[in-house]
C-alpha positions in Angstrom: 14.9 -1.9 21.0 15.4 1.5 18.8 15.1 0.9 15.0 14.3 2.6 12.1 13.3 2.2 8.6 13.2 3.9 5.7 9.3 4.0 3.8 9.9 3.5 -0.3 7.1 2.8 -2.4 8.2 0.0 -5.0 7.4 2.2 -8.1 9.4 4.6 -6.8 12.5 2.5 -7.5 14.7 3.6 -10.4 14.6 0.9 -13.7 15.2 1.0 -17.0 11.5 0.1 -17.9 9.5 3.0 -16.8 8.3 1.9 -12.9 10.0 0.6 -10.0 10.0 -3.1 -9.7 11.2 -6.3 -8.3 15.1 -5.5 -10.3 18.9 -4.9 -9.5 18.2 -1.6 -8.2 15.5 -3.0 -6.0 18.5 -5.2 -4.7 20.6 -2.4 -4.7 18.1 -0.1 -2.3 18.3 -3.0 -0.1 22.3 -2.7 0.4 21.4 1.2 0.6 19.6 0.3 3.7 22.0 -1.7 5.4 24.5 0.6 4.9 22.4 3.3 6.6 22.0 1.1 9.4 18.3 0.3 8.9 16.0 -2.2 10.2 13.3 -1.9 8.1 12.0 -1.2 4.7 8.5 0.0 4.5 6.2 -0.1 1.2 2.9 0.6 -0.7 0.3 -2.0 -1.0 1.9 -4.9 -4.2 -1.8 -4.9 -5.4 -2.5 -5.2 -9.1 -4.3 -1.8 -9.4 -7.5 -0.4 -11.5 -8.3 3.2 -12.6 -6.2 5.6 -11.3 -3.3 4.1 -10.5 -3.8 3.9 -6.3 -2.4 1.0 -4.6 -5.3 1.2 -2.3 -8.0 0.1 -5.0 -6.9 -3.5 -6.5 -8.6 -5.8 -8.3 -7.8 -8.4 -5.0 -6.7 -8.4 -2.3 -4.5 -11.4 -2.6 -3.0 -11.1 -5.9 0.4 -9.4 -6.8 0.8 -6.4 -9.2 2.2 -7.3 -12.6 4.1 -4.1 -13.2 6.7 -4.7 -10.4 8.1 -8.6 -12.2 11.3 -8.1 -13.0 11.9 -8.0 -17.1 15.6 -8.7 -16.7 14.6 -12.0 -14.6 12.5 -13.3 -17.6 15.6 -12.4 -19.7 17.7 -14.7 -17.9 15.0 -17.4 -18.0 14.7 -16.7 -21.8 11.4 -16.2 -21.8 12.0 -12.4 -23.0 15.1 -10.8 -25.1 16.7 -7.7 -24.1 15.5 -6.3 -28.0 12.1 -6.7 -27.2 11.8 -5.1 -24.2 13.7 -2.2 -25.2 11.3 -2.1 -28.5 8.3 -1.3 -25.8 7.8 2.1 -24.9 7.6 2.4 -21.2 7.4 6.5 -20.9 11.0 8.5 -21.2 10.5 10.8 -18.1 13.1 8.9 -15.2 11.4 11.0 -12.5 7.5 10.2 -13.0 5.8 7.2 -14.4 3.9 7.0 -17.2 0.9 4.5 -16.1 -0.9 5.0 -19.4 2.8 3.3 -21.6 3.2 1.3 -18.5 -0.2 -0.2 -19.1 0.1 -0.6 -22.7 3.4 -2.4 -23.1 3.6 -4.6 -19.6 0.6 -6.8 -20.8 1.5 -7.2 -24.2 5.7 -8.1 -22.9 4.1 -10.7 -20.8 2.4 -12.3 -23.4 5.2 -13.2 -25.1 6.6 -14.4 -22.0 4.0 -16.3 -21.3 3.7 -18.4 -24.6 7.2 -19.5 -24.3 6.7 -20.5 -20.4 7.1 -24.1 -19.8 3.3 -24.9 -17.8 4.1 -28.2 -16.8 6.8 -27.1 -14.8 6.7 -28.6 -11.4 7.2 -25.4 -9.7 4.3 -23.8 -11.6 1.9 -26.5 -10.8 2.6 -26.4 -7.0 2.4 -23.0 -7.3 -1.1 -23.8 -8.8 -2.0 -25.7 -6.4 -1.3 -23.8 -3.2 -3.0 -21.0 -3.9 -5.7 -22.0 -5.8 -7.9 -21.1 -2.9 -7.8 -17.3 -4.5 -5.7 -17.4 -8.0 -8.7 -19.2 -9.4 -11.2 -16.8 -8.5 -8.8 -14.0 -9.6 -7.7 -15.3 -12.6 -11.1 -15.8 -13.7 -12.4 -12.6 -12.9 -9.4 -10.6 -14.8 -10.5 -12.7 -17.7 -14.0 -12.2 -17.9 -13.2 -8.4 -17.1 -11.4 -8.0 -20.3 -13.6 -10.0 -22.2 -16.0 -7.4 -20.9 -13.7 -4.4 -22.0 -12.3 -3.6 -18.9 -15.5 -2.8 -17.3 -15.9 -3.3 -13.7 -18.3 -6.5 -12.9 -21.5 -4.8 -12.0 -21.9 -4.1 -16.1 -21.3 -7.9 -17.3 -24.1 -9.8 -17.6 -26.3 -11.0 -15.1 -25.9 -14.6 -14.7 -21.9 -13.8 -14.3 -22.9 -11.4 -12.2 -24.6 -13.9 -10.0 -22.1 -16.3 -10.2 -24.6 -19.3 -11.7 -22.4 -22.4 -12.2 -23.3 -23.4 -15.6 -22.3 -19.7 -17.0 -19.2 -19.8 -14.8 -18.4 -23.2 -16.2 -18.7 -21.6 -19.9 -16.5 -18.8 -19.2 -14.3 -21.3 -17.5 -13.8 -23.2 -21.3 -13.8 -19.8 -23.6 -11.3 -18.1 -21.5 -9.0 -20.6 -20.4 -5.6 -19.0 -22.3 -7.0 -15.7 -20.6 -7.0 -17.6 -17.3 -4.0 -19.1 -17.5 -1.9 -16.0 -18.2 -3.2 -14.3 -15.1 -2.1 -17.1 -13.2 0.9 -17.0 -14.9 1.7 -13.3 -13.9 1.5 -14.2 -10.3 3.8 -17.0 -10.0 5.9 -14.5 -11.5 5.2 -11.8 -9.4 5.5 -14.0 -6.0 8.5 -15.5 -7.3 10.5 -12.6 -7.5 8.9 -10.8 -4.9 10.3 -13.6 -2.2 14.0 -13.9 -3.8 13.7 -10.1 -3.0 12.0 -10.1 0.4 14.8 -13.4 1.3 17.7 -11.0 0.6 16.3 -8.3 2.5 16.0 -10.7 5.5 19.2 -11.9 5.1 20.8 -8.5 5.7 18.1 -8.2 8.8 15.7 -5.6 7.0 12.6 -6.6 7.6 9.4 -5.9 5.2 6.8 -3.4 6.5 3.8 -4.2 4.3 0.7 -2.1 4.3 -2.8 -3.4 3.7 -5.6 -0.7 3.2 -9.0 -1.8 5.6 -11.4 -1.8 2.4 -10.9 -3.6 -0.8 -12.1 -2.1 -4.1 -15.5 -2.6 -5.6 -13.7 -3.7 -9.0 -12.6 -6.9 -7.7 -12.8 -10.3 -7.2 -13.1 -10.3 -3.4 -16.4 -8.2 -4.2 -17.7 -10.4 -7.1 -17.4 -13.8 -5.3 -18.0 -12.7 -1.8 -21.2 -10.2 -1.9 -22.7 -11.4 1.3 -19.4 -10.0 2.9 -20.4 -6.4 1.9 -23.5 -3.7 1.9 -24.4 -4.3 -1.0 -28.6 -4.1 -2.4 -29.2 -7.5 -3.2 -31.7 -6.0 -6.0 -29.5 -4.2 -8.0 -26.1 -6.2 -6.3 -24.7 -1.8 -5.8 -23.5 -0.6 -2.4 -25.8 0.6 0.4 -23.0 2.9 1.3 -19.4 3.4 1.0 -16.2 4.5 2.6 -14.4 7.5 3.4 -13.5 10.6 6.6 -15.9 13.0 6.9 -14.5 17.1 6.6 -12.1 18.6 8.1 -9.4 21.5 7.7 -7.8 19.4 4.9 -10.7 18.6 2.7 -13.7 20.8 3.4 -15.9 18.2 1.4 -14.3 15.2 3.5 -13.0 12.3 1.5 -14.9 10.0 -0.3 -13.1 6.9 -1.4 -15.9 4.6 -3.0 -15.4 1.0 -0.9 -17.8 -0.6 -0.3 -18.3 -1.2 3.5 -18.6 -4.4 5.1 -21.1 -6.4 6.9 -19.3 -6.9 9.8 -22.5 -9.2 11.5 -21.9 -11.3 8.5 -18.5 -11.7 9.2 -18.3 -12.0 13.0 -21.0 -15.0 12.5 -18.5 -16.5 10.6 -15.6 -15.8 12.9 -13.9 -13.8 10.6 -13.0 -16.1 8.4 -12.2 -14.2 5.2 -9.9 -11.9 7.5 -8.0 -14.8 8.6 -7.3 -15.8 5.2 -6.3 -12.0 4.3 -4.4 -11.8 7.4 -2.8 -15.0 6.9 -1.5 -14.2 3.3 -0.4 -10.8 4.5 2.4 -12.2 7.1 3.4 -14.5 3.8 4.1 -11.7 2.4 5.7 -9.1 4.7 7.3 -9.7 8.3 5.5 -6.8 9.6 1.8 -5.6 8.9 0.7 -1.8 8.9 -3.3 -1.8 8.3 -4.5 1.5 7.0 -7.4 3.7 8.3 -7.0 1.4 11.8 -9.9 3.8 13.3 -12.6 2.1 11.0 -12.6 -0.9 13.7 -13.8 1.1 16.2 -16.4 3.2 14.1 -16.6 3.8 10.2 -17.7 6.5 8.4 -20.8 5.3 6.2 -21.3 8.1 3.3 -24.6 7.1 1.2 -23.6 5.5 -2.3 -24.1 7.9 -4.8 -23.1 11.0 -3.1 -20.7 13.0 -4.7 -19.0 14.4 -1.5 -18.4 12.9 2.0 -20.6 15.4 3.4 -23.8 13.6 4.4 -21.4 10.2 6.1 -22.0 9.3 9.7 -20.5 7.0 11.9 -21.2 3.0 12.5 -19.8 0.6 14.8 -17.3 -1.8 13.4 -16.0 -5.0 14.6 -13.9 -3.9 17.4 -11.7 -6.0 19.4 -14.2 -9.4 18.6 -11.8 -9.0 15.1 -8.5 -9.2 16.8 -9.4 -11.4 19.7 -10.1 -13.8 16.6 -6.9 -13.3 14.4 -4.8 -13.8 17.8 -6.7 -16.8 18.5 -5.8 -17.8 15.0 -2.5 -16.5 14.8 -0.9 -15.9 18.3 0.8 -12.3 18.8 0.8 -10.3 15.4 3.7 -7.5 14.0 0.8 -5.0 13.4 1.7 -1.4 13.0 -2.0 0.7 13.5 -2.1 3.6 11.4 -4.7 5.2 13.9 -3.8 9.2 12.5 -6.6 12.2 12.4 -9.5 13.0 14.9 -9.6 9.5 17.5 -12.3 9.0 20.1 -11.6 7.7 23.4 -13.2 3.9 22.0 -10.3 4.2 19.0 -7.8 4.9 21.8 -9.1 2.4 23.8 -8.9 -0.3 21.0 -5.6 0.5 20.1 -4.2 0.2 23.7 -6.1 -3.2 24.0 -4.9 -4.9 21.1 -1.3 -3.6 22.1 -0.1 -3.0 18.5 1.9 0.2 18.2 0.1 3.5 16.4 1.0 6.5 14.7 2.5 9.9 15.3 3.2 12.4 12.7 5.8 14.8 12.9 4.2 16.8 10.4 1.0 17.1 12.4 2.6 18.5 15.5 3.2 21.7 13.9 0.4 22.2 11.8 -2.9 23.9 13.9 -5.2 22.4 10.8 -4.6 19.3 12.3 -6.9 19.0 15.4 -5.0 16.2 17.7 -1.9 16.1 19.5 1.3 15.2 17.7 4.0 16.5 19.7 6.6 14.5 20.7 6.9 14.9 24.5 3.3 13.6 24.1 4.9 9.8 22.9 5.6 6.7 24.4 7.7 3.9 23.5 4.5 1.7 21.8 4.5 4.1 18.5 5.9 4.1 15.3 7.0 8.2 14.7 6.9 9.7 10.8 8.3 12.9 9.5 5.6 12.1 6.8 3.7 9.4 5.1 2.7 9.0 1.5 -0.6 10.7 2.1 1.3 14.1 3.1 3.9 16.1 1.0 7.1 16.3 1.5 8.5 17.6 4.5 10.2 20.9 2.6 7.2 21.2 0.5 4.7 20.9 4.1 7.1 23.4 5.5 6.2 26.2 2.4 2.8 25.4 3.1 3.0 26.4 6.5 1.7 29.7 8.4 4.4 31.8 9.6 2.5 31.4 13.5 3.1 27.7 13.1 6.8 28.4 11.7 7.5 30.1 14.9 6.2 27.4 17.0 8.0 24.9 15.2 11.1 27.1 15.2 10.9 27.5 18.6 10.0 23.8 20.2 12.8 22.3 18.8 15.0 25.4 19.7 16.2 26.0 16.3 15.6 30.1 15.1 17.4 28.5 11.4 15.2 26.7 9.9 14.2 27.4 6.5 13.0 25.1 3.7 16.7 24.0 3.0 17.3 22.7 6.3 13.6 21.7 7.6 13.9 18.0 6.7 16.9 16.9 8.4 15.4 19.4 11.8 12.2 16.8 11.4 14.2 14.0 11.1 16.2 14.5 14.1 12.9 15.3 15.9 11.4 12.0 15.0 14.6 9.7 15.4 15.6 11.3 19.1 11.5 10.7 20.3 10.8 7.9 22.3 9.1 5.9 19.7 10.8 1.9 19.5 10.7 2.6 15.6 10.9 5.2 13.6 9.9 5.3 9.7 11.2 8.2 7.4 10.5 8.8 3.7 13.4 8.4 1.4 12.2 12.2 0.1 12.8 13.6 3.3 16.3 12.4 3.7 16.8 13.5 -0.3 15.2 16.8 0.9 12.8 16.8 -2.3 10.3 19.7 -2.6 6.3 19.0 -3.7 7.2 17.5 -6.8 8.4 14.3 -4.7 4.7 13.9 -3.3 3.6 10.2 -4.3 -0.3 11.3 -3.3 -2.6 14.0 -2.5 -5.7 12.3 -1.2 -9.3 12.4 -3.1 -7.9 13.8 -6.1 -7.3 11.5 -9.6 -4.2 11.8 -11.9 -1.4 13.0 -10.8 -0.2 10.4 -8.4 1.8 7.4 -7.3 4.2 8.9 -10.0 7.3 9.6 -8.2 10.6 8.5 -8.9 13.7 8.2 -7.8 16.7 8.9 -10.2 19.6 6.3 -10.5 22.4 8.9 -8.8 20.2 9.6 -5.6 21.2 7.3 -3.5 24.9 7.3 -2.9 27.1 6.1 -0.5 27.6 9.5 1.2 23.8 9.7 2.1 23.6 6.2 3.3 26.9 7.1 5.9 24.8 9.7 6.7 21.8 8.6 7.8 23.5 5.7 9.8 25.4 8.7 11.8 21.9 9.8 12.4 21.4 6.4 13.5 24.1 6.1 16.0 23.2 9.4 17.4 20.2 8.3 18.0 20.9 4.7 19.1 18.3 3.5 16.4 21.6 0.7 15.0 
């Protein structure tokens, strides 16, 4: 069937304490959706994240980010008081967050939450208990990380480092508030995450979580699992590390800084950390879109301490050995493939054989900087079709970005001589939602019609994103009727 979904990143939820989050208006968005007639909601990775802000480097895989608990929900469980969160400063700008206040105040607001918790309750323990299988390892990493002063484990010393059991046992004794309180976060954090992700399936929205491919090297799936990665065992660093080699939109290519995996190590093992993170993932979303999906065909190995993507070339990865495994494990999966940029034949070929459904950018059908083809008469019904994603600007801001030869050609393939930047967005949308494509995704700043200063990311660059907000009065009624016209137009109800 036709559906469509709107993609939201959680911080990008309006609150009163500085970042989107698991609150009212979270609830709120939801009833947004279903009165535009939407199927799905997509977001950002829920990691906790490390130095600059990017949902795509967390400190694990499995854990929760602490930013998005709700501080009205520990209200009402009088754990906090409304005077004391309104005491923290959280950043006064409602349209960008402030990640520097954010971090600052959350932790310390926690705290107090925390020592007034009841941690003998029976819900807590089971919690505990369930996932101690990777809230142990993660709580014990974030609290020898700060006892380190944040610094990433690599600089700690070298029998934590290595893991030796009588060291780990110490740490284990001195730390054990520390340890508690991370574990404490993320029964918060999952708590509130599934009383929001249940009312979302009740209205039949379903959650389209993203996973990136890599993990980050500051974190506890690299500590406690080095024999997973390409690391020296000498000096316990990366071989190499991830990234895309150049093209027209970075001349340097990118260079992200993962480390790569040992992907003999895992197959011998039948995958069995990537059933676990695979496993977890459909806990956590009903549908799965796995980032950079091309880097199981081949991955782009740039030599660790390069400064620029340059001197990368490709590997072989895992190929369909990983996803005969998960669907031996798992039976069918809801996996979207984000498969975008330059593919090979083999990508193409692993994307048909594992059946999930990629890609296609409206965006990239009009732009000759992007080298493959995007157009919609060009999709079939196995895709999921953007305007966008949160790796591109906004569709008004693309579209002053754009050469006037590709203006024409866009002007002229969708038989529209009016376009301009006021009207652009809503000509993309209806592009995307009357394609082919089963499901189509659009960013909430494309039906708002937002400019540049609405992009959440520009890739390789360190600063200035993930800060985009949404403001309280945005989302009215009036929009909502009229993206569910769109819908019915469309047959995407």
């Amino acid at each position: 069937m036709r559906k469509s979904g709107i993609l939201m990143p959680i911080t990008s939820i309006p609150s009163n304490y500085g970042i989107g989050c698991f609150s009212k208006e979270a609830y709120a968005f939801i009833d947004f959706l279903e009165k535009a007639g939407q199927s799905y909601w997509q977001i950002l990775p829920l990691g906790p994240t490390s130095f600059g802000d990017s949902p795509y480097q967390s400190f694990s895989t499995f854990a929760g980010n602490p930013y998005f608990i709700d501080l009205e929900q520990l209200i009402e469980d009088n754990l906090l008081s409304e005077e004391e969160c309104e005491e923290c400063d959280f950043g006064d700008d409602e349209r960008y967050v402030d990640y520097e206040k954010i971090y600052e105040s959350r932790f310390g607001i926690l705290w107090m939450a925390f020592e007034r918790f009841d941690k003998k309750s029976e819900d807590y323990v089971k919690f505990k208990k369930e996932n101690a299988w990777w809230l142990d390892d993660y709580s014990l990493y974030m609290a020898i990380k700060d006892s380190n002063d944040g610094n990433p484990w690599t600089m700690w010393d070298e029998d934590i480092i290595a893991v030796e059991k009588e060291i780990i046992k110490e740490c284990k004794k001195e730390l054990k508030d520390d340890i508690e309180f991370y574990k404490f976060i993320q029964y918060e954090f999952y708590k509130h995450w599934f009383k929001l992700k249940e009312y979302a399936n009740k209205k039949n929205i379903k959650i389209i979580g993203d996973i990136p491919i890599y993990v980050a090297f500051d974190s506890a799936d690299c500590w406690l699992n080095k024999n997973l990665f390409q690391f020296d065992k000498e000096t316990n660093k990366p071989i190499a590390v991830a990234g895309c080699p150049p093209d027209a939109f970075a001349k340097d290519g990118q260079l992200w800084g993962n480390p790569l995996y040992d992907w003999e190590v895992h197959k011998k093992d039948n995958f069995t950390w990537w059933k676990k993170r695979i496993k977890q993932s459909f806990k956590l979303y009903d549908v799965v879109r796995i980032d950079h999906f091309r880097g199981f065909d081949e991955y782009y190995s740039i030599p660790y301490g390069d400064e620029t993507a340059i001197n990368g070339h490709w590997e072989k990865g895992p190929g369909i050995d990983l996803f005969n495994a998960l669907k031996d494990e798992f039976g069918e999966l809801d996996i979207i493939a984000e498969d975008l940029g330059y593919l090979t034949d083999t990508v193409i070929k692993l994307v048909k054989d594992t059946k999930f459904p990629g890609m296609k950018l409206i965006q990239f059908a009009f732009d000759s900087r992007e080298s493959g083809n995007y157009l919609p008469h060009t999709y079939d019904k196995n895709t999921v079709v953007y305007t966008g994603t949160h790796d591109n600007n906004t569709t008004r801001g693309w579209y002053g970005e754009l050469s006037n030869k590709d203006k024409e050609y866009l002007k002229r393939y969708i038989n529209n001589d009016s376009i301009n930047k006021k009207t652009v967005s809503k000509a993309m949308i209806k592009t995307a939602l009357q394609s082919v494509s089963d499901m189509a995704i659009i960013p909430i700043w494309d039906y708002l019609n937002l400019g540049s200063e609405a992009r959440i990311n520009v890739p390789s660059t360190l600063g200035n994103n993930w800060k985009f907000r949404l403001l309280k009065y945005e989302l009215q009624d009036e929009l909502a009727e009229d993206i569910r016209d769109l819908m019915e137009l469309y047959e995407r109800l």
